[in-house]
C-alpha positions in Angstrom: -63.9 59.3 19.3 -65.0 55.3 19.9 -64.0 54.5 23.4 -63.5 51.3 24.8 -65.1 50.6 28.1 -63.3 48.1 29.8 -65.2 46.6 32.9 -68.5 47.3 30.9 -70.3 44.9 33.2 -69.4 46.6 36.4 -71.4 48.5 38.3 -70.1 52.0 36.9 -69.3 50.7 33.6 -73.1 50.0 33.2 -74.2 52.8 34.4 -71.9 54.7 32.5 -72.5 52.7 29.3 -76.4 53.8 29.5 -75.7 57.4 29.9 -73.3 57.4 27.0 -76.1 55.3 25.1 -78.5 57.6 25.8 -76.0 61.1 25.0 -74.9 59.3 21.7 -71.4 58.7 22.6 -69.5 56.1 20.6 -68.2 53.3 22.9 -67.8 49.6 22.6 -68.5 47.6 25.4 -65.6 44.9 26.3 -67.7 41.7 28.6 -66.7 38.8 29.3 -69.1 36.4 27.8 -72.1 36.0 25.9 -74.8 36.0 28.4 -73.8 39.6 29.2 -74.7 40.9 25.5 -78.4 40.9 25.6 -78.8 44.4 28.0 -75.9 46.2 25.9 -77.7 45.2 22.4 -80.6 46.5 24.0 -79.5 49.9 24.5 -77.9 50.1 20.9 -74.1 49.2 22.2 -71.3 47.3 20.5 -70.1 44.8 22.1 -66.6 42.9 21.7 -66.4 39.4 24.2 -63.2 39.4 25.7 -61.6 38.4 28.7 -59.1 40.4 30.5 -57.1 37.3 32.0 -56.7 36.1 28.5 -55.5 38.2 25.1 -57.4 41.2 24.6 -56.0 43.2 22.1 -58.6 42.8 19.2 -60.8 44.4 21.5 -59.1 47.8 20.8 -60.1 47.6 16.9 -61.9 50.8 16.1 -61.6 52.5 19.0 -59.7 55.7 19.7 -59.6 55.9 23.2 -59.9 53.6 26.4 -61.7 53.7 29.8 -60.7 51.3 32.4 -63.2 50.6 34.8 -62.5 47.3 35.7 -61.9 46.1 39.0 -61.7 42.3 41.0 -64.8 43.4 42.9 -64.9 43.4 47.2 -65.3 39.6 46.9 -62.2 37.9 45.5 -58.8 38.0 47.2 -55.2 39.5 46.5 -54.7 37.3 43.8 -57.6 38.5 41.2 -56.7 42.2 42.4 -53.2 41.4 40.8 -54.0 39.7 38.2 -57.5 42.5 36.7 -56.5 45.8 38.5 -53.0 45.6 38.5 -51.5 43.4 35.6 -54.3 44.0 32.9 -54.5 47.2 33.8 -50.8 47.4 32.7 -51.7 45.3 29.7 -54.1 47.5 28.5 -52.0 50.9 28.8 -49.1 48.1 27.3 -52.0 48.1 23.9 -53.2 50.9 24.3 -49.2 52.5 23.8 -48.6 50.0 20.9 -51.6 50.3 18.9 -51.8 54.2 19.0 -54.9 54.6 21.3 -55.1 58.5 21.3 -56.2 58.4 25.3 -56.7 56.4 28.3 -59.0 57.2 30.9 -58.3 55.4 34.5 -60.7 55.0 37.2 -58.6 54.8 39.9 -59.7 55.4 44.1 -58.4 58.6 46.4 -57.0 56.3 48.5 -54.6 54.9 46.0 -51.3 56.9 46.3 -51.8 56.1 50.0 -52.6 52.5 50.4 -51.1 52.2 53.7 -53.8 55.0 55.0 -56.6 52.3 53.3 -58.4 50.1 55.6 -56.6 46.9 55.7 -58.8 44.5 53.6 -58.5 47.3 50.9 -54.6 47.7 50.7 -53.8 45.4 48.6 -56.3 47.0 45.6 -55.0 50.7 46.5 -51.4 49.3 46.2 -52.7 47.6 42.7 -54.1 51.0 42.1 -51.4 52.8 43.1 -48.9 50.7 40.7 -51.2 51.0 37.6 -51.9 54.4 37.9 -47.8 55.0 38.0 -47.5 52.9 34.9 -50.0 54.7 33.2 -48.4 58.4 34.0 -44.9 57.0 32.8 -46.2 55.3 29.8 -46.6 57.6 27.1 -49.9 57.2 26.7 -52.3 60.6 27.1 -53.9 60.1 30.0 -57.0 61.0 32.7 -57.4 59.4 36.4 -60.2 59.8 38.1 -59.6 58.6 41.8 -63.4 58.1 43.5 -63.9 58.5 47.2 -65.7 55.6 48.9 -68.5 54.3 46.7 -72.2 54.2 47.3 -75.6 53.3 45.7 -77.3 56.5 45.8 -78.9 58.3 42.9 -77.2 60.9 41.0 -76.9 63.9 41.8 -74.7 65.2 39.5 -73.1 67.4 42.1 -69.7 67.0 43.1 -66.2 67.9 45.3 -62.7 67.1 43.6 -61.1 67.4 47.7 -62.0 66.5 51.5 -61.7 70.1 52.0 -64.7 70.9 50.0 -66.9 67.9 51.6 -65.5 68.3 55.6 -63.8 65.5 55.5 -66.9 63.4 53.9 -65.1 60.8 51.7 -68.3 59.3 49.9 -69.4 59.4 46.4 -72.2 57.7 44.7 -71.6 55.1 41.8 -74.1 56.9 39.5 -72.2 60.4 39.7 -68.8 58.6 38.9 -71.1 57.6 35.1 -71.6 60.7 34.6 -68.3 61.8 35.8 -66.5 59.8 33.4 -69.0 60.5 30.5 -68.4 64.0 30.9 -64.4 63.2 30.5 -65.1 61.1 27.7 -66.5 64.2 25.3 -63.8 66.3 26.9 -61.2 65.6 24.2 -58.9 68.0 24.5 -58.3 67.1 28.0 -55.2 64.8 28.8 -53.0 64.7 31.4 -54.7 65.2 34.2 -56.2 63.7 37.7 -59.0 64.4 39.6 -60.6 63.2 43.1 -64.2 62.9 42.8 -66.8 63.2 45.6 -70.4 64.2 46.3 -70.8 67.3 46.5 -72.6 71.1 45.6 -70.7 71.4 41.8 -71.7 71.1 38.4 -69.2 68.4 36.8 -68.5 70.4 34.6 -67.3 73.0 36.2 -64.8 71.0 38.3 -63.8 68.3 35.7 -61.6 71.2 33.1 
């Protein structure tokens, strides 16, 4: 199956994209603009240039299932986390539903069906979360969440927890194992339905993400 990334440009997405690159996984990466195409065309990737405050929907041509991996980022306000984690994450389970999208995969955070237990800077994005991830479940659409633990930098490890019992209460996970996370959700077809934390920790991911 072709799968969408949306939020190529992030820091998972483009770490995910050049694992799936390198695997020989279909996907077409969604960016914003031009400038951004160079490192994707590099690595062999389709690219589509759309923008997810604007229409977005002939992004889906061709594909057969999405990945949402788009986010605000740490430095804009409540405003963009409404308007890119909450309402076009809606939009795109909304496309996804009406053009027959045969999955949708969702990173989401751990924190999210508890905002209130979030720091307070980040409770307005788990509350986004929170409310996209409902509207996914009730939507139709086949579905995967993957809800990350506190993101760092480090290097793969490709080794990980899916609760805060297996880690001692350690809530971390590194970017680079969430790539490989969701690449390894991406070839698991037959799996819908589903949601998973994901931490660091002493498991192959395959053996945890089934």
């Amino acid at each position: 199956m072709t799968t969408l990334v949306i939020g190529a440009n992030g820091q998972i997405g483009h770490q995910f994209c050049a694992i799936a690159a390198k695997a020989g996984l279909p996907i077409k990466a969604m960016i914003r603009n031009e400038d951004q195409r160079a490192w994707f065309a590099e690595q062999g990737i389709d690219t589509v240039i759309a923008d997810l405050e604007g229409d977005f929907r002939h992004a889906f041509e061709g594909c057969d299932q999405v990945l949402f991996t788009a986010g605000s980022g740490p430095h804009t306000g409540p405003d963009k986390t409404l308007l890119i984690d909450l309402y076009a994450g809606t939009r795109a389970v909304d496309a996804s539903r009406e053009l027959g999208i045969k999955r949708f995969l969702m990173v989401s955070a751990l924190r999210a069906e508890n905002p209130q237990e979030a720091p307070e800077k980040l409770r307005p994005y788990m509350a986004a979360k929170f409310a996209a991830d409902a509207y996914l479940r009730s939507s139709g659409v086949p579905y995967l969440i993957l809800k990350p633990g506190r993101l760092t930098d480090e290097p793969a490890s490709e080794r990980v927890a899916t609760s805060l019992e297996e880690t001692g209460g350690v809530n971390t996970v590194s970017r680079a194992n969430v790539a490989h996370a969701l690449a390894h959700l991406v070839k698991a077809d037959d799996l819908t339905d589903r949601e998973f934390y994901l931490l660091d920790g002493e498991r192959e991911i395959a053996a945890v993400l089934r």
